[in-house]
C-alpha positions as CSV (number, residue, x, y, z in Angstrom):
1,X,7.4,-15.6,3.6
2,X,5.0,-12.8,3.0
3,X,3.6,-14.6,-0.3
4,X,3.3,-18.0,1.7
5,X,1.0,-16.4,4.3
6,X,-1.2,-15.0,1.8
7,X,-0.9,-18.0,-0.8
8,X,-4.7,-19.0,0.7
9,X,-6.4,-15.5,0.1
10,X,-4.5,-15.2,-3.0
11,X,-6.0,-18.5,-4.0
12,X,-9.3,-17.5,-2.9
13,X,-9.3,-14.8,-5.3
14,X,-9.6,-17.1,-8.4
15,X,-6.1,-16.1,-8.7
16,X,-2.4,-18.0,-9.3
17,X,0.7,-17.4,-8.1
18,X,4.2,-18.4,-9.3
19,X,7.9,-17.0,-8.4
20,X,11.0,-16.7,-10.7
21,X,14.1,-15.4,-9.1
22,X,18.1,-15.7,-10.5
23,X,18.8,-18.6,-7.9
24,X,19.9,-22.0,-8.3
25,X,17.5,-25.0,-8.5
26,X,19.0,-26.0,-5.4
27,X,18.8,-22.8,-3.6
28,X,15.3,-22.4,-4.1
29,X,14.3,-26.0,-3.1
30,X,16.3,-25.9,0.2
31,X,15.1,-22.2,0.7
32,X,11.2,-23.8,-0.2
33,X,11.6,-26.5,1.8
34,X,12.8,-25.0,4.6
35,X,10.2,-22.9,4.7
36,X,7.7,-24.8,3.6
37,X,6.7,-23.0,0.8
38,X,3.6,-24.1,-1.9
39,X,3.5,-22.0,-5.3
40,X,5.8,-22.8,-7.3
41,X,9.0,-21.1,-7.2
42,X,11.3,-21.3,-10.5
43,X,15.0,-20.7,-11.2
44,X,16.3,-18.3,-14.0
45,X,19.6,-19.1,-13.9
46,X,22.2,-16.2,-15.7
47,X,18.9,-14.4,-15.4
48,X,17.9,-15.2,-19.3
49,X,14.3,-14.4,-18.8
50,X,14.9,-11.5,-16.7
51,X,16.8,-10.0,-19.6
52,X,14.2,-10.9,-22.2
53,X,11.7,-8.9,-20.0
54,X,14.5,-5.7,-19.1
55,X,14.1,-6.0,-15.9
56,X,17.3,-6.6,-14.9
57,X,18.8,-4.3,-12.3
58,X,21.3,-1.9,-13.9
59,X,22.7,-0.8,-10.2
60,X,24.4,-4.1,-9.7
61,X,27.7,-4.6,-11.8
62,X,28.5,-8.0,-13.2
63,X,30.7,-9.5,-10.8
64,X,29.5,-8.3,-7.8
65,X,27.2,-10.9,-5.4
66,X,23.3,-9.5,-6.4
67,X,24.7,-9.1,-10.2
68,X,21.5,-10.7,-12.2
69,X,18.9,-9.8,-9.9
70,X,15.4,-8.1,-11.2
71,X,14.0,-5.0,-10.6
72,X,11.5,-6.2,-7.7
73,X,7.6,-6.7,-8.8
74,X,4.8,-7.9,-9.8
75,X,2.7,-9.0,-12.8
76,X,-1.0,-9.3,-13.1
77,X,-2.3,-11.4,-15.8
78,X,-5.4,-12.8,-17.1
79,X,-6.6,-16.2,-17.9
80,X,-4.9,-15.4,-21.7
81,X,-1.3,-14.6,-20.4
82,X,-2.1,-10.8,-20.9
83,X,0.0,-8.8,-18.4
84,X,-3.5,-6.3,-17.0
85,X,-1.1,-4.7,-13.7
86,X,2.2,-4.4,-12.7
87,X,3.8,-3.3,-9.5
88,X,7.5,-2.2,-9.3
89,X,10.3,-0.7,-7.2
90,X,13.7,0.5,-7.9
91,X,15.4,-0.8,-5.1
92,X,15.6,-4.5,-4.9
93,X,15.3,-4.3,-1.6
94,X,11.7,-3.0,-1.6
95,X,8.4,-5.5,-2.4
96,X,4.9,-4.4,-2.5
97,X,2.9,-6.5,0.2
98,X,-0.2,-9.0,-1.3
99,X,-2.5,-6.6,0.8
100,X,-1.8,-3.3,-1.2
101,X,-1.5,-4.6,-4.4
102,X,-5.3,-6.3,-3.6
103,X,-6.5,-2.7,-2.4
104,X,-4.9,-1.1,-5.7
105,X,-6.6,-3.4,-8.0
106,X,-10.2,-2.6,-5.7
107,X,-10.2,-5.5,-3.3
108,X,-11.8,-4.4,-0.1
109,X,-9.0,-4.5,2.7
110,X,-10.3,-5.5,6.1
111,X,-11.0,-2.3,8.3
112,X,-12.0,-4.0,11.6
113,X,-9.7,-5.6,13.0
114,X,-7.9,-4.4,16.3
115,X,-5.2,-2.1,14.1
116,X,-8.3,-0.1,13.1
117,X,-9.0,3.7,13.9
118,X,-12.3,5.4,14.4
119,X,-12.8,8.4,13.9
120,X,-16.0,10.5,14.9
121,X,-17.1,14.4,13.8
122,X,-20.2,16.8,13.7
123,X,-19.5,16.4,9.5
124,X,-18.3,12.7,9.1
125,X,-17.2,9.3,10.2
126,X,-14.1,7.6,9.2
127,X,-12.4,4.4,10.1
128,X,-8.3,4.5,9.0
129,X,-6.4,1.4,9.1
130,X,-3.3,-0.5,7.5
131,X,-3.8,-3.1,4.8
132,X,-1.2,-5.0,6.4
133,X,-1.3,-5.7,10.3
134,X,2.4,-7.2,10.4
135,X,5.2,-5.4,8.0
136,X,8.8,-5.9,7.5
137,X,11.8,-3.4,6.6
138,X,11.3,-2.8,2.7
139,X,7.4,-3.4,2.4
140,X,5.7,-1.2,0.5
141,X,2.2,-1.1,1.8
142,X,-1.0,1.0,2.0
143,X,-2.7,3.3,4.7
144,X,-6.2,3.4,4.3
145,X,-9.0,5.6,5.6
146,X,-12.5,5.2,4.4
147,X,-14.5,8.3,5.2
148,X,-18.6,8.5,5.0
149,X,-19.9,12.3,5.2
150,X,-23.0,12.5,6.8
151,X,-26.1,13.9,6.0
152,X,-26.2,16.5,4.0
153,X,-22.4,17.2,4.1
154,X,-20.1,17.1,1.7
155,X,-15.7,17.2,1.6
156,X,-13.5,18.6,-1.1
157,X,-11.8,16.7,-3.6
158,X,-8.4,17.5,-5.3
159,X,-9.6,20.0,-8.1
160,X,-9.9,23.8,-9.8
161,X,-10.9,25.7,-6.1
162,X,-9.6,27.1,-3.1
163,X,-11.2,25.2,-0.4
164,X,-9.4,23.2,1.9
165,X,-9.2,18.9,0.1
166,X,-9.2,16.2,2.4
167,X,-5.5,14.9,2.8
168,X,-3.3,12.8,4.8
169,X,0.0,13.8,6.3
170,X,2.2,11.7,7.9
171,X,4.1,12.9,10.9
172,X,6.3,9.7,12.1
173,X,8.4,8.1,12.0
174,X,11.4,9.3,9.8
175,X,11.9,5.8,8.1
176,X,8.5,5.9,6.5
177,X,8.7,7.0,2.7
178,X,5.1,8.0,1.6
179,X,3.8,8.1,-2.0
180,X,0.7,10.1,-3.8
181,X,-2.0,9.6,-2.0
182,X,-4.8,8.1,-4.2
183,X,-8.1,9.5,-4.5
184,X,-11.1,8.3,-5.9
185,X,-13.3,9.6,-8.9
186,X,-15.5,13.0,-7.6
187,X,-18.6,14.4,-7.7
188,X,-19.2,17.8,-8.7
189,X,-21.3,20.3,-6.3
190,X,-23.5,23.1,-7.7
191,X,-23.5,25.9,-5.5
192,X,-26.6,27.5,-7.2
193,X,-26.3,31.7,-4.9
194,X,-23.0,31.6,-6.5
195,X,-23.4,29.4,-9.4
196,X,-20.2,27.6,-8.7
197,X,-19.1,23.9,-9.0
198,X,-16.8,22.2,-7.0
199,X,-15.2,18.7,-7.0
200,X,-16.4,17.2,-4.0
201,X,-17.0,14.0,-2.2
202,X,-20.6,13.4,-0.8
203,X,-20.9,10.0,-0.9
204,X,-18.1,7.3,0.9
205,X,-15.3,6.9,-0.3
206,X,-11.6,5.7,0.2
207,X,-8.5,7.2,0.7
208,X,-5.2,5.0,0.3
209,X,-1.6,6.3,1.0
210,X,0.8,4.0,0.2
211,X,4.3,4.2,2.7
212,X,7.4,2.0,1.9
213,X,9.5,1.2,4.8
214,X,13.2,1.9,4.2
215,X,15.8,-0.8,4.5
216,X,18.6,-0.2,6.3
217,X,20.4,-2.2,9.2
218,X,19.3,-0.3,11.9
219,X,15.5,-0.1,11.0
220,X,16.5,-4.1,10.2
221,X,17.5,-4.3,13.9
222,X,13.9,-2.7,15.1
223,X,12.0,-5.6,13.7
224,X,14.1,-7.9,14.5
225,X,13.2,-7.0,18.3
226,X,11.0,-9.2,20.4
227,X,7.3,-8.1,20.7
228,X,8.6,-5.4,18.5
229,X,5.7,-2.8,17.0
230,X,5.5,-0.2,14.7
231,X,2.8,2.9,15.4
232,X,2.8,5.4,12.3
233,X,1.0,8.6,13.2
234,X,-0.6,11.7,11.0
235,X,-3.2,14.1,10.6
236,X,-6.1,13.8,8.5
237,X,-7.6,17.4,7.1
238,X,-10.7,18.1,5.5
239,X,-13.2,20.9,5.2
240,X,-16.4,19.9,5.3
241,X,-19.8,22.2,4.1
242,X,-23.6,21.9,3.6
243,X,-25.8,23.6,1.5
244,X,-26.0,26.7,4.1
245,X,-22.7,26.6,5.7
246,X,-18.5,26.0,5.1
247,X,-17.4,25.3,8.6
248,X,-13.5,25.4,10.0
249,X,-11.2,23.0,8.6
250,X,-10.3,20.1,11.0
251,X,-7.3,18.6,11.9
252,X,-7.8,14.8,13.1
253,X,-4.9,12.8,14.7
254,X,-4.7,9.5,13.6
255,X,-2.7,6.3,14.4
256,X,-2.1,3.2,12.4
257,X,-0.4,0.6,15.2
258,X,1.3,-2.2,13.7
259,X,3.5,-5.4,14.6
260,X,7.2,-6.2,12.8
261,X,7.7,-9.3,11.2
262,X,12.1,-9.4,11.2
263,X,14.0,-10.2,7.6
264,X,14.2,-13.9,6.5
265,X,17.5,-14.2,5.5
């Protein structure tokens, strides 16, 4: 239902969108129906193609109910049938959400809506947000903060020093499995007293963690919850200098708030 939702952005992107699964003809066009669904949606039945790509999943033994499924993802391809992205899990339970596969391939996710985060210091502004405002058990989606030093100041980036790199840490809650959190290319800093050169960040920039939601039957039960939400929490830490001074590190709480959407089963 996710992919329905997002059918019109993904079609505003230039881009297509088509579905193969190992159902029946007839299960997809009740399930399609039913839910009123508009890309096309096609049945590998015995799960031939699915074999001829290797992605079928080797955890389910043939004879048991999911036996055929794929390994759950996605393919990019250009206008020639060139495969340019792909975005997989291991558990078939899991998907990667339109919105974080957008943000991974540079799309600009939307960072002012009401699920949005500001966040104010002497050395910086940043403004951390979801690329999904609604998730579901099993979505694999992105946190996102974009961070603008000010003046004069710069942050450090991952690299060959001791000084303290911007990160993000997630605190809550338990059921949240986070990934490497993806930074962007760096700048490098001359420090001319002490001739040294540092990978920093002076300019904004983006940080994106992506989380996956488990799936289990309790965290099922959560979203399944009326007005049910969802608030993940962390800390973002940076040290931040000028050309005169390295100040303290910092410590910034930070809250992405969020709304369940339950399973369609």
């Amino acid at each position: 239902m996710e992919l329905q939702s997002r059918y019109a952005d993904i079609t505003a992107q230039g881009l297509g969108l088509a579905v193969i699964t190992y159902d029946s003809v007839d299960t997809l066009e009740g399930f399609s129906n039913a839910r009123g669904i508009e890309f096309p949606v096609l049945s590998d039945e015995g799960s031939v193609v699915i074999k001829e790509y290797d992605l079928l999943n080797r955890e389910q033994a043939p004879g048991v109910r999911f036996y055929g499924i794929p390994y759950p993802g996605t393919f990019i391809l250009d206008t020639e049938g060139r495969v340019t992205e792909r975005f997989f899990e291991q558990a078939y339970q899991e998907r990667f959400t339109v919105s974080s596969i957008m943000v991974a391939l540079g799309e600009a996710a939307d960072g002012t809506d009401r699920n949005a985060t500001r966040l104010t210091t002497d050395h910086l502004e940043a403004l951390a947000y979801p690329t999904d405002r609604t998730v579901a058990p099993g979505n694999r989606f992105s946190l996102v903060v974009d961070v603008a030093p000010k003046e004069g100041m710069h942050v450090y980036a991952p690299g060959g020093h001791t000084y303290q790199v911007i990160s993000l840490r997630l605190d809550t809650p338990d059921f949240i499995r986070a990934h490497d959190v993806t930074y962007p290319a760096s700048e490098i800093y001359h420090y001319e007293p002490l001739d040294e050169r540092v990978e920093v960040f002076e300019q904004p920039f983006q940080l994106v963690q992506e989380v996956t939601i488990q799936m289990t039957r309790e965290i099922a039960g959560l979203a399944a919850e009326p007005d049910a939400t969802l608030t993940v929490e962390g800390v973002l830490t940076y040290q931040a200098c000028d050309d005169a001074i390295c100040y303290t590190p910092v410590e910034l709480p930070v809250k992405w708030p969020l709304d369940w959407r339950p399973l369609v089963r």
